[in-house]
MIDO-378491 format. One line per 8 residues: for each residue x, y, z of C-alpha. Coordinates in steps of 0.02 Angstrom, whole numbers, plus 50000, padded with zeros to 5 digits. Example, Ala and Ser with C-alpha at 12.3 -4.5 7.8 and 13.67 -1.06 7.14 Angstrom:
# MIDO-378491
50615:49775:50390 ~ 50684:49947:50357 .
This chain:
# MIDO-378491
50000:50000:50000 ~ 50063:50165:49950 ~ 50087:50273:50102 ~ 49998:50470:50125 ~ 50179:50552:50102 ~ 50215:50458:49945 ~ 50047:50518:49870 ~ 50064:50698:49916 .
50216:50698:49833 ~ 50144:50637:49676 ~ 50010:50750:49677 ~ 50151:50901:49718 ~ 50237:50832:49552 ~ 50077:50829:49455 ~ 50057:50997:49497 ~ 50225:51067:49463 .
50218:50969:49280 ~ 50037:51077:49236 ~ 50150:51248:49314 ~ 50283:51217:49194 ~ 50167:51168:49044 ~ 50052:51340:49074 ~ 50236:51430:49089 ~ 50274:51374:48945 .
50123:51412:48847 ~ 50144:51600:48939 ~ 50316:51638:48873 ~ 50271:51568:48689 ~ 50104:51688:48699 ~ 50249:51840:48751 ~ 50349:51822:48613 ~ 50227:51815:48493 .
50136:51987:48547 ~ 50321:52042:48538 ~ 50375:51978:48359 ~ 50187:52072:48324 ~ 50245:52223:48391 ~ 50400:52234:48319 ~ 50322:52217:48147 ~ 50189:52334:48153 .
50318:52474:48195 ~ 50425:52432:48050 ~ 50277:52435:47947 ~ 50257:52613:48022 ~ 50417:52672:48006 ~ 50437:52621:47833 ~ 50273:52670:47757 ~ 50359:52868:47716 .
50455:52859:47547 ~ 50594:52992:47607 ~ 50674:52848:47722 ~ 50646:52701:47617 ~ 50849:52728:47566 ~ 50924:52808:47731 ~ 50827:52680:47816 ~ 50967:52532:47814 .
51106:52656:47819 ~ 51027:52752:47990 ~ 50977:52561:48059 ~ 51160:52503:48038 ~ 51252:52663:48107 ~ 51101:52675:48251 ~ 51124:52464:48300 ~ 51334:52499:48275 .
51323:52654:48401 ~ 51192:52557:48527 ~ 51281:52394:48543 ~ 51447:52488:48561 ~ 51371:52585:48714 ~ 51252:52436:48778 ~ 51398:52366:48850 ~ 51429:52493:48963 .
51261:52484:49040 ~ 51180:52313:49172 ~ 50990:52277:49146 ~ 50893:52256:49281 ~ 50754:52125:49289 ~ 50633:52287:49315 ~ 50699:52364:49136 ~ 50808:52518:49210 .
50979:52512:49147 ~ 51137:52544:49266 ~ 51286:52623:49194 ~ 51475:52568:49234 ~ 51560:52662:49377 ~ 51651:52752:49212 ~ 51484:52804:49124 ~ 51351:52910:49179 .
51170:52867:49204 ~ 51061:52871:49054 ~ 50919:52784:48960 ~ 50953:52913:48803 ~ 51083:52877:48638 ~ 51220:52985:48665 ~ 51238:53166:48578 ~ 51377:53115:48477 .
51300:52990:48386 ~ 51149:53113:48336 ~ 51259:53243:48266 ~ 51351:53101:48155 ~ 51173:53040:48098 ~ 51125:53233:48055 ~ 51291:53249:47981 ~ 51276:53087:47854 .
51084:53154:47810 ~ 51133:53315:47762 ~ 51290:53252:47666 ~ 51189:53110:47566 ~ 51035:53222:47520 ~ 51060:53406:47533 ~ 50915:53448:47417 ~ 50769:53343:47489 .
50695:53448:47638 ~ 50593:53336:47762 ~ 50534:53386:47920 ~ 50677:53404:48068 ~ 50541:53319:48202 ~ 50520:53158:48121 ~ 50679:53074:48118 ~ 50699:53121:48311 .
50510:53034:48340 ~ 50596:52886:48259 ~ 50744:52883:48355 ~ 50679:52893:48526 ~ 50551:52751:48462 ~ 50689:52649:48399 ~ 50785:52655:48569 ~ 50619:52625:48665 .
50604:52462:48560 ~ 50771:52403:48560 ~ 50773:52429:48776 ~ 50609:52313:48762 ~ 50677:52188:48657 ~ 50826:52173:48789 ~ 50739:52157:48920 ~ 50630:52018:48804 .
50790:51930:48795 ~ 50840:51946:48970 ~ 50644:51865:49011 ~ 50666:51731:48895 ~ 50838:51680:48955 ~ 50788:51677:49119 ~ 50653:51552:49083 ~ 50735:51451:48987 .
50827:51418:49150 ~ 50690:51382:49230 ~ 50613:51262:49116 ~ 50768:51158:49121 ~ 50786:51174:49312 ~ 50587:51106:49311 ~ 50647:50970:49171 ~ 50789:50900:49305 .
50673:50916:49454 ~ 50546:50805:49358 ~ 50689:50670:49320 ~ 50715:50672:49495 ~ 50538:50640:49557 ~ 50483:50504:49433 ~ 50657:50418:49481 ~ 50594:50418:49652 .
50418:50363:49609 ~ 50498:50185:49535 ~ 50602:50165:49695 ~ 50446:50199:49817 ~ 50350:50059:49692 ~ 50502:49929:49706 ~ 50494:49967:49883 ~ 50298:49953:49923 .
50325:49760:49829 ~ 50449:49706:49926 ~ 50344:49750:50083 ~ 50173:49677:50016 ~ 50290:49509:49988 ~ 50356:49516:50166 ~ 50163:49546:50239 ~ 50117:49393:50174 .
50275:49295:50228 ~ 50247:49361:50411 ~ 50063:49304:50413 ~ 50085:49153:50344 ~ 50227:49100:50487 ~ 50087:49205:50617 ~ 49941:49086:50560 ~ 50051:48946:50588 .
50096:49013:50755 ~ 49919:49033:50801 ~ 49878:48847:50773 ~ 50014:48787:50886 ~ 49974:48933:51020 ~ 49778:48874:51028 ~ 49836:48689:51046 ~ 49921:48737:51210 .
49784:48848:51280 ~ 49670:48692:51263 ~ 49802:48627:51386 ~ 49806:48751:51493 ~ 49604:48759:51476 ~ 49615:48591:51597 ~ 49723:48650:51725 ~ 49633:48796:51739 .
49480:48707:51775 ~ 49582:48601:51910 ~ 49645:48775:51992 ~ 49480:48858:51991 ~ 49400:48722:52106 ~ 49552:48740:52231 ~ 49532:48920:52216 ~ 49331:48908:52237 .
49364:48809:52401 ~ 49506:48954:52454 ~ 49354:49083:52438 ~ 49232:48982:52527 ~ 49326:48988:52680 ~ 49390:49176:52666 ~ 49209:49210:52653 ~ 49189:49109:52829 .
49330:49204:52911 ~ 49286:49361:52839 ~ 49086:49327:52908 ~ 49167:49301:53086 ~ 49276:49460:53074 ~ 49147:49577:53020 ~ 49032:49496:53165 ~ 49174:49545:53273 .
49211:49701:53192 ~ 49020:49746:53228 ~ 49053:49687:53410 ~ 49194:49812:53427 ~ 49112:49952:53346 ~ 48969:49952:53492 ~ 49089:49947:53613 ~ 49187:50089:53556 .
49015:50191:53507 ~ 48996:50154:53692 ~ 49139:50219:53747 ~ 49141:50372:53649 ~ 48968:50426:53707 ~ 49041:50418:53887 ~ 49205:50499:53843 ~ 49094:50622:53765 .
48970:50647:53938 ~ 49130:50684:54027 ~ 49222:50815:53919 ~ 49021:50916:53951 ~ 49026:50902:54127 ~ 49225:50945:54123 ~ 49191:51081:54037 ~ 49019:51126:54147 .
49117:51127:54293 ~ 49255:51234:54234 ~ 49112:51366:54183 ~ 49043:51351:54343 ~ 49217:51380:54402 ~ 49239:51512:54311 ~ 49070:51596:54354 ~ 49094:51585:54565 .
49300:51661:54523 ~ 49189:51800:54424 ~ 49043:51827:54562 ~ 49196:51832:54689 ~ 49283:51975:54603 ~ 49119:52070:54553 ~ 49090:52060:54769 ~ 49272:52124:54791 .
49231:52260:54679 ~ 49053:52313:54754 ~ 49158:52303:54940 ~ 49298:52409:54875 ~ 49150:52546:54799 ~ 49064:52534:54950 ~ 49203:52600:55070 ~ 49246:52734:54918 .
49062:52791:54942 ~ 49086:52788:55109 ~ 49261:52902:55124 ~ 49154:53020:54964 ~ 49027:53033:55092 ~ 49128:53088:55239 ~ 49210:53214:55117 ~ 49070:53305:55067 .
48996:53303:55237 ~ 49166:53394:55290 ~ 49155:53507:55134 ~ 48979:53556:55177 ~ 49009:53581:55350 ~ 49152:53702:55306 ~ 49038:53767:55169 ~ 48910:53807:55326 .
49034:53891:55405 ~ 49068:54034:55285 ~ 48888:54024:55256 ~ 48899:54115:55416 ~ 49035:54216:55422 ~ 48967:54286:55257 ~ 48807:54325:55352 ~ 48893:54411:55491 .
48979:54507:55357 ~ 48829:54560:55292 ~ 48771:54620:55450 ~ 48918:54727:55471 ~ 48896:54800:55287 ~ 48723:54828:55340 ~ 48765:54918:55479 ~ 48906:55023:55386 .
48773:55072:55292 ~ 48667:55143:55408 ~ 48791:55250:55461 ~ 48818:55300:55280 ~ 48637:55353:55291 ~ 48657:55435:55440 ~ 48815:55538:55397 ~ 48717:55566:55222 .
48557:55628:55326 ~ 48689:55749:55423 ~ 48789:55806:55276 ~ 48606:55867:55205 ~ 48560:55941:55354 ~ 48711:56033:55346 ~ 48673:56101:55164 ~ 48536:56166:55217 .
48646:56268:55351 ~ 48739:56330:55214 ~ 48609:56361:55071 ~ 48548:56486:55221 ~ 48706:56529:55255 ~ 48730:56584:55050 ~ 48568:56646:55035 ~ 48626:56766:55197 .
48810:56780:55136 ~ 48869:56772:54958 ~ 49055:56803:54975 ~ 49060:56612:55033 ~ 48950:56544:54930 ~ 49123:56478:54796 ~ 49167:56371:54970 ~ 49018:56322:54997 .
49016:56253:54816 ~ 49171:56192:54831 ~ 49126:56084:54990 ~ 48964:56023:54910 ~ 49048:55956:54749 ~ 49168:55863:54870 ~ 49037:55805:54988 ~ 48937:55745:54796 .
49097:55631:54748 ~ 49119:55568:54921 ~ 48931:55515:54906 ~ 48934:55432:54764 ~ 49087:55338:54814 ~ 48987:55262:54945 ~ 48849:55213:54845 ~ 48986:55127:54690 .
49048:55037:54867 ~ 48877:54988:54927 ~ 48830:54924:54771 ~ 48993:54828:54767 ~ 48975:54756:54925 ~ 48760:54699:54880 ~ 48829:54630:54721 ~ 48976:54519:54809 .
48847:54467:54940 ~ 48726:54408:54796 ~ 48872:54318:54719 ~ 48906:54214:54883 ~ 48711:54192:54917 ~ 48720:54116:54721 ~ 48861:53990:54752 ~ 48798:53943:54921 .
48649:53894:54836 ~ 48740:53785:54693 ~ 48858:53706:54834 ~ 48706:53642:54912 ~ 48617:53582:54764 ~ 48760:53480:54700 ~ 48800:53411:54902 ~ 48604:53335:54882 .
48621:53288:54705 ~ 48798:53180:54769 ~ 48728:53125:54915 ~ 48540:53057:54802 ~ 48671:52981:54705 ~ 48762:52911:54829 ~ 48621:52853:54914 ~ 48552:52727:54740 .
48723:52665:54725 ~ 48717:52618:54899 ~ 48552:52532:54866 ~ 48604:52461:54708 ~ 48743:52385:54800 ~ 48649:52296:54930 ~ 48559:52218:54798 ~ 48686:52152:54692 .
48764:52063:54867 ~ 48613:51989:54903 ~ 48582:51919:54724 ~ 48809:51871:54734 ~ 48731:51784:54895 ~ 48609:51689:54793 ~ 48730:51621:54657 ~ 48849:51570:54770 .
48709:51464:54858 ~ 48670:51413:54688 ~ 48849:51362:54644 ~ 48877:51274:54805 ~ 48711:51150:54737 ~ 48798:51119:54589 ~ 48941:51071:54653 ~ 48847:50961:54766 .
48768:50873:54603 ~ 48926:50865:54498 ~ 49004:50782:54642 ~ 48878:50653:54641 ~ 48892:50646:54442 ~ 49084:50616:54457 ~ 49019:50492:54593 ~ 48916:50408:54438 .
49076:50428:54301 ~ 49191:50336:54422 ~ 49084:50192:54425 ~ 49046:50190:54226 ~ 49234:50207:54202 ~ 49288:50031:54316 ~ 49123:49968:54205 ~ 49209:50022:54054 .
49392:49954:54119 ~ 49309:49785:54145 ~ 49245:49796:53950 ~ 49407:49841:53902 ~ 49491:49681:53961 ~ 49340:49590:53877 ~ 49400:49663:53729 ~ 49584:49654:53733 .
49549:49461:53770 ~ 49438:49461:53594 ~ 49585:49544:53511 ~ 49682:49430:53563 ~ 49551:49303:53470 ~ 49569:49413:53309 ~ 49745:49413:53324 ~ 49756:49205:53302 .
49615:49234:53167 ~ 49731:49369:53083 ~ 49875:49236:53100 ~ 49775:49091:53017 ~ 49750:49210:52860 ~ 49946:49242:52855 ~ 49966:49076:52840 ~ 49807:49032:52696 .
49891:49206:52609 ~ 50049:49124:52617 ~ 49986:48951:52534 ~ 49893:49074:52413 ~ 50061:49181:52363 ~ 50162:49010:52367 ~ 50001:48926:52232 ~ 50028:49098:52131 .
50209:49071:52109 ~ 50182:48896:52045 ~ 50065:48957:51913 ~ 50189:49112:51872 ~ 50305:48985:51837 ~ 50182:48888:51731 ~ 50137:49055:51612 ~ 50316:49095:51602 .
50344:48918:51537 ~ 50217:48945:51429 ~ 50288:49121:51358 ~ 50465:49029:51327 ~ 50369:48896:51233 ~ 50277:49026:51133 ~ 50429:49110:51114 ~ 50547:48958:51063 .
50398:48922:50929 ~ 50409:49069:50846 ~ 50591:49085:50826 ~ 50583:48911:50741 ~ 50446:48986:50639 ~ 50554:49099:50589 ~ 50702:49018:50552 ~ 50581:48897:50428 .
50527:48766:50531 ~ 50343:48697:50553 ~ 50266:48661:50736 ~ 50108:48660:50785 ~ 50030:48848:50851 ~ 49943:48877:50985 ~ 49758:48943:50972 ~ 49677:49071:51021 .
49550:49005:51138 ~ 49689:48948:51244 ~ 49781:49100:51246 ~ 49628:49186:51300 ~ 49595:49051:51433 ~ 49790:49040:51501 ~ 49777:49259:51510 ~ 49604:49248:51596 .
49659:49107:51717 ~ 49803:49225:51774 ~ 49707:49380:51785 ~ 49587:49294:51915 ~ 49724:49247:52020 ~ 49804:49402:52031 ~ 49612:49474:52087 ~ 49595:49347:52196 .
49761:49391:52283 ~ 49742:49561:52283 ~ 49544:49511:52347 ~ 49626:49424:52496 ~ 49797:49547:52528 ~ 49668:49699:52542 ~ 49541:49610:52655 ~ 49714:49559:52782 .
49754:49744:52782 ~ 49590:49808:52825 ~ 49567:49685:52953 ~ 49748:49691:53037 ~ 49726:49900:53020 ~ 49540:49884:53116 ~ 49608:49804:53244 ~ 49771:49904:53290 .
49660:50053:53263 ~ 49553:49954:53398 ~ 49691:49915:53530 ~ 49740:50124:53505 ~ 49582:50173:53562 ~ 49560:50023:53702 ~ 49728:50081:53753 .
């Protein structure tokens, strides 16, 4: 069979073969619009009869002059031509070689007169044409390369195509040698299966009688196992009931150390009240005190001020003296003036003083007043504290009573505990004695695992007897001999025959572990 690579190359080689075909028939349809070309213009150009005999003459000199300075100049693929690093750049014929062309017209035919435009028109379209049929060239050249380069590549390819069909032969011939010496192989291969077929059936019934009594030890373990499970259920609910009341009885702890405190507290507020009490009682009592002296100052002011009044009563009676005394004399009436102004300030000095004195007595009346409200205020709120006090002692008095009950009863529960724990101790050497049970159980399996492992190794050998066999055979296959193969039925039967063992081991190891973990996990906990 011919392989996906090989047939993508063909198909690339197909491909390239219609590429160089259609290049082909591209170039050939380019040089035929060019030899068209070329012809028309000639036509063209020789259709006047004035240059019917210059004609060669000009063409010669013209192609002479061009060729000679073509080789100075590189074409480019594009069509722009590159001058030596001796010539200068230019796509023009050079001035020289017009002025010999003018030269030989005017020498040749002096009397015909023909326009001086239409020679240069056919000059500059000469030199266009002869630039396009280089670069023509240049594009033919170029794929004639090509073609050739396509040719070789083609040789190449169909070369390879023969060796990849020699080579797809001589592997079809070896396919069929290889299946016939595998069909052969196959024949001798099922005749030993049959074999194997009937000591398979021989194993199985060992093996069937193996399971029957894993199943019986594996009935009394998980009987057991269920056993153990109870007890520890058991024992976890109690270990459970005693972490509550360990942890009830460290709250209640915690609660009588926090009533305790909360009583030294109220104590220590209670004497505070007490000494805030005696404080203000000694601040009021001072307070009273200058209560009164203020009041005996008062009286004195009081008194001052009568005899202010008095003196004031006087100094009027003496005015009128002396408003007599002016009305009788008026040479002292200036003193008399004099006196009264002074007796006016002196006067009203009194009264600025008296009103000094009401307004310092008002001022001491006021914070009297305040001093007193705030002492009742305190000592109110003094009083409810006290009060409040007393009542949180008397409930403090009341948890503690509580707390001392509780105690009582989780002293009896511990009582209780005690007792379930030398219950549970008693289990517990019940159980270590059935572990002890499960530990000879545990040891009889070693020993049917070990007879198991012991019967796998014998039928290991057996299969890798078998391989070397199977292996043997088909080395004389291949080296030309003929022996019977094996079929396929009995490889089938030898590969499902080992497959049960190795469940049926790993049945039986997995079952010993879970058992042998149970009970260590078992004697942990007991322990």
């Amino acid at each position: 069979m011919i392989s996906s690579d090989q047939s993508h190359e063909l198909c690339i080689e197909k491909t390239k073969g219609s590429d160089l075909s259609s290049a082909e028939g591209s170039v050939e349809q380019r040089v035929h619009k060019v030899k068209q070309q070329d012809m028309d213009f000639w036509e063209r150009t020789l259709a006047g009869t004035d240059l019917k005999k210059e004609a060669p003459r000009i063409r010669s000199k013209y192609d002479f002059q061009m060729n000679h300075s073509y080789k100075k100049y590189v074409q480019l693929p594009t069509g722009y031509l590159i001058r030596s690093s001796s010539a200068e750049y230019s796509s023009k014929p050079s001035k020289v070689l017009l002025k010999e062309l003018s030269k030989s017209r005017g020498r040749e035919k002096p009397d015909k007169r023909s326009p001086p435009d239409f020679f240069e028109v056919v000059k500059e379209q000469l030199q266009k044409k002869d630039l396009e049929h280089q670069h023509v060239v240049q594009l033919l050249l170029g794929e004639q390369q090509e073609n050739r380069d396509l040719k070789q590549i083609l040789k190449h390819k169909e070369l390879e195509s023969q060796l990849l069909s020699e080579r797809l032969k001589c592997e079809q011939q070896k396919k069929t040698d290889i299946t016939t010496r595998l069909d052969s192989a196959c024949e001798g291969l099922k005749r030993e299966l049959s074999e194997a077929k009937n000591y398979n059936k021989a194993s199985t019934q060992q093996l069937k009688a193996l399971v029957e009594k894993y199943e019986r030890l594996k009935r009394r373990a998980n009987a057991l196992k269920r056993q153990l499970n109870v007890e520890i259920n058991e024992k976890k609910s109690c270990q459970k009931s005693l972490t509550k009341l360990q942890s009830m009885t460290e709250e209640l702890l915690m609660k009588q150390k926090l009533l305790e405190e909360q009583r030294d507290l109220g104590r220590r507020d209670l004497t505070l009240c007490q000494e805030t009490l005696q404080m203000m009682n000694a601040e009021r009592k001072t307070n009273v005190c200058n209560i009164q002296r203020l009041e005996e100052e008062l009286l004195a002011i009081r008194g001052d001020s009568a005899k202010l009044r008095e003196q004031l009563h006087k100094v009027s009676e003496k005015n009128k003296e002396l408003t007599q005394v002016a009305h009788s004399s008026e040479k002292n009436s200036q003193q008399l003036q004099e006196t009264i102004e002074k007796l006016t300030a002196d006067v009203e000095k009194i009264r600025t003083e008296r009103s000094m004195a009401h307004q310092h007595v008002e001022s001491l009346k006021s914070q009297s007043k305040q001093i007193e409200n705030k002492q009742r205020v305190e000592i109110l709120q003094l009083q409810d504290e006290q009060k409040a006090l007393h009542l949180e002692s008397h409930g403090m008095k009341r948890e503690c009573n509580t707390l001392m009950e509780l105690v009582s009863k989780l002293k009896k529960e511990k009582q209780d505990l005690m007792e379930k724990l030398e219950s549970c101790r008693k289990e517990k050497i019940l159980s270590c004695k059935e572990g002890d049970r499960l530990k000879e159980a545990i040891g009889l399996l070693q020993r049917e695992r070990e007879v198991l492992f012991a019967e796998m190794e014998d039928l290991r050998k057996d299969y890798l007897g078998l391989s070397d066999r199977i292996t043997q055979r088909l080395s004389h296959m291949e080296d030309g001999g003929t022996d019977p193969p094996l079929t396929i039925t009995d490889i089938t039967t030898s590969h499902q025959r080992c497959s049960l063992l190795l469940k049926m081991t790993l049945a039986l190891h997995m079952a010993i572990t879970t058992t042998i973990n149970e009970a260590i996990i078992e004697d942990c906990q007991v322990a």
